[in-house]
C-alpha positions, 0 to 999 in steps of 0.5 A: 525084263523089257524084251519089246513084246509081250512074250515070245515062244523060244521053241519045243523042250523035251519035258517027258521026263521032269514031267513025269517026275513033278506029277509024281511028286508026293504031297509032302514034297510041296510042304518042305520048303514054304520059304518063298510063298510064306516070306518071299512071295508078293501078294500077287503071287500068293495064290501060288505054291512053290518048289524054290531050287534056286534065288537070287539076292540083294544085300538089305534088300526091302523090306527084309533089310538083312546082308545074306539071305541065309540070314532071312532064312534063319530068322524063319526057320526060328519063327516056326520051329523048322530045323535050318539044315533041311532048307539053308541054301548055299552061294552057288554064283556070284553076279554084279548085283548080288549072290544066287543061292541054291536050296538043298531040294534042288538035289531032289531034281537035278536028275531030272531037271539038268537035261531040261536045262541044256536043251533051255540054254541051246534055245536061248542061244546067247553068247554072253555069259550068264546065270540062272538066277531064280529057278522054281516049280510053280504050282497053281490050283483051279480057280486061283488068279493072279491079279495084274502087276509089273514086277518091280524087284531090281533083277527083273529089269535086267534078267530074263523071264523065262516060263516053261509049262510042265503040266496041264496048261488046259484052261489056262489065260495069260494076260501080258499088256492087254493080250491073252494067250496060252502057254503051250506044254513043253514050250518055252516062253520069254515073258516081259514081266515089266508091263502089266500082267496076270494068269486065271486058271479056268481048268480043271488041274493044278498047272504047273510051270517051271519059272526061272529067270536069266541074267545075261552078263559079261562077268560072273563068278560060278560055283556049279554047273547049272549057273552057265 
C-alpha cells in the first residue's frame, strides 16, 4: 500500500514472549507447512521460509487459476504426498475482495502471538473495521537477499504492510525507494511495498520477522477474533 513514504515506525511492542517461543522453535516446526515458499511465494521471495497462519484469497487468481485456495492446497498436497488434514486452512473472514484463510499451525501460536496483536492493533489506532489478511513467521538465513520488486498482487494496493522484527535484525538493510534503514527488534513498521524494495542480511543469525498485512474496510464479515 502507498502510505506516501517509505516506512513508518508505528512504536514499541512487547515481543518477549513470541520471541521466546519462535527461538525455541524445533527445526521441524519450519517443514510443516511449505505451502507458501513451494506455491505461493514469488521469485523474489524465495530465499525466505515461512510459518504461513493466515492468507488471504482471490477467486481464480493468476496463475493458479482455482475458486478457493483450499483447491490449490489440495492439488499440493496430491503432488507431494502430504496428508491434507495437517495443512487445510478454513475461511475465517469475509472481505470485499475475496476470502482470508487461517491454516491449522496458527493454533500452535495463538498463545503467544494473540497478546502481540493487541498491542498491534492499539499501535495502528484505526477507526475502520478492518482484517488481517496475511499473517506469517518469516525467516531469513545469512547471506540470503531479496532482489528489488514492487509487490503487485491485488491486496497489497489496498492493505497495510506491516513488519515486526522478532529476532536478530543485526546486519540487516532494508532498502524502500533508494533509502536504507534498519528495523529495529520489537518495533513496528508500516512498509510501502508499492515502490521498489529489497532486504540483504549481512549478519550472522537467521532474522526473523512477523510479516502480515491490514485491510482497513468499512464492511467485513468475521469468523474469529483475531480478524478485527
Amino acid at each position: 500500500m502507498d502510505i506516501g513514504v517509505p516506512y513508518r515506525d508505528m512504536g514499541k511492542v512487547d515481543i518477549t514472549e513470541l520471541a521466546e517461543f519462535v527461538a525455541n522453535l524445533p527445526p521441524e516446526a519450519w517443514q510443516k507447512n511449505t505451502f507458501r515458499q513451494e506455491v505461493l511465494a514469488s521469485k523474489f521471495h524465495s530465499t525466505t521460509r515461512a510459518i504461513t497462519l493466515r492468507h488471504e484469497w482471490h477467486h481464480f487468481a493468476e496463475p493458479w487459476k482455482v475458486r478457493d485456495l483450499t483447491d490449490l492446497v489440495a492439488r499440493w498436497c496430491k503432488e507431494t504426498g502430504r496428508n491434507p488434514d495437517e495443512v487445510m486452512p478454513k475461511i475465517v473472514a469475509e472481505t470485499d475482495v475475496g476470502p482470508v484463510y487461517e491454516f491449522p499451525q496458527y493454533q500452535d501460536f495463538a498463545a503467544v502471538l494473540e497478546p502481540v496483536i493487541d498491542q498491534i492493533m492499539k499501535l495502528i489506532g484505526t477507526t475502520i473495521t478492518g482484517v488481517i489478511t496475511r499473517l506469517a513467521l518469516v525467516e531469513m538465513q545469512p547471506g540470503r537477499k531479496i532482489e528489488p520488486h514492487i509487490d503487485g498482487q491485488r491486496m497489497a494496493a489496498i492493505a497495510h504492510r506491516f513488519h515486526l522484527p522478532i529476532l536478530n535484525t543485526r546486519g540487516v538493510v532494508y532498502k524502500v525507494n533508494g533509502k536504507k534503514f534498519d528495523m529495529k527488534l520489537g518495533h513496528l513498521y508500516d512498509f510501502n511495498n508499492s515502490v521498489t524494495h529489497s532486504v540483504k542480511h549481512e549478519g550472522k543469525l537467521p532474522r526473523v520477522n512477523l510479516f502480515f498485512d491490514y485491510y482497513p474496510m468499512k464492511k467485513a464479515v468475521y469468523r474469529n477474533p483475531l480478524a478485527v
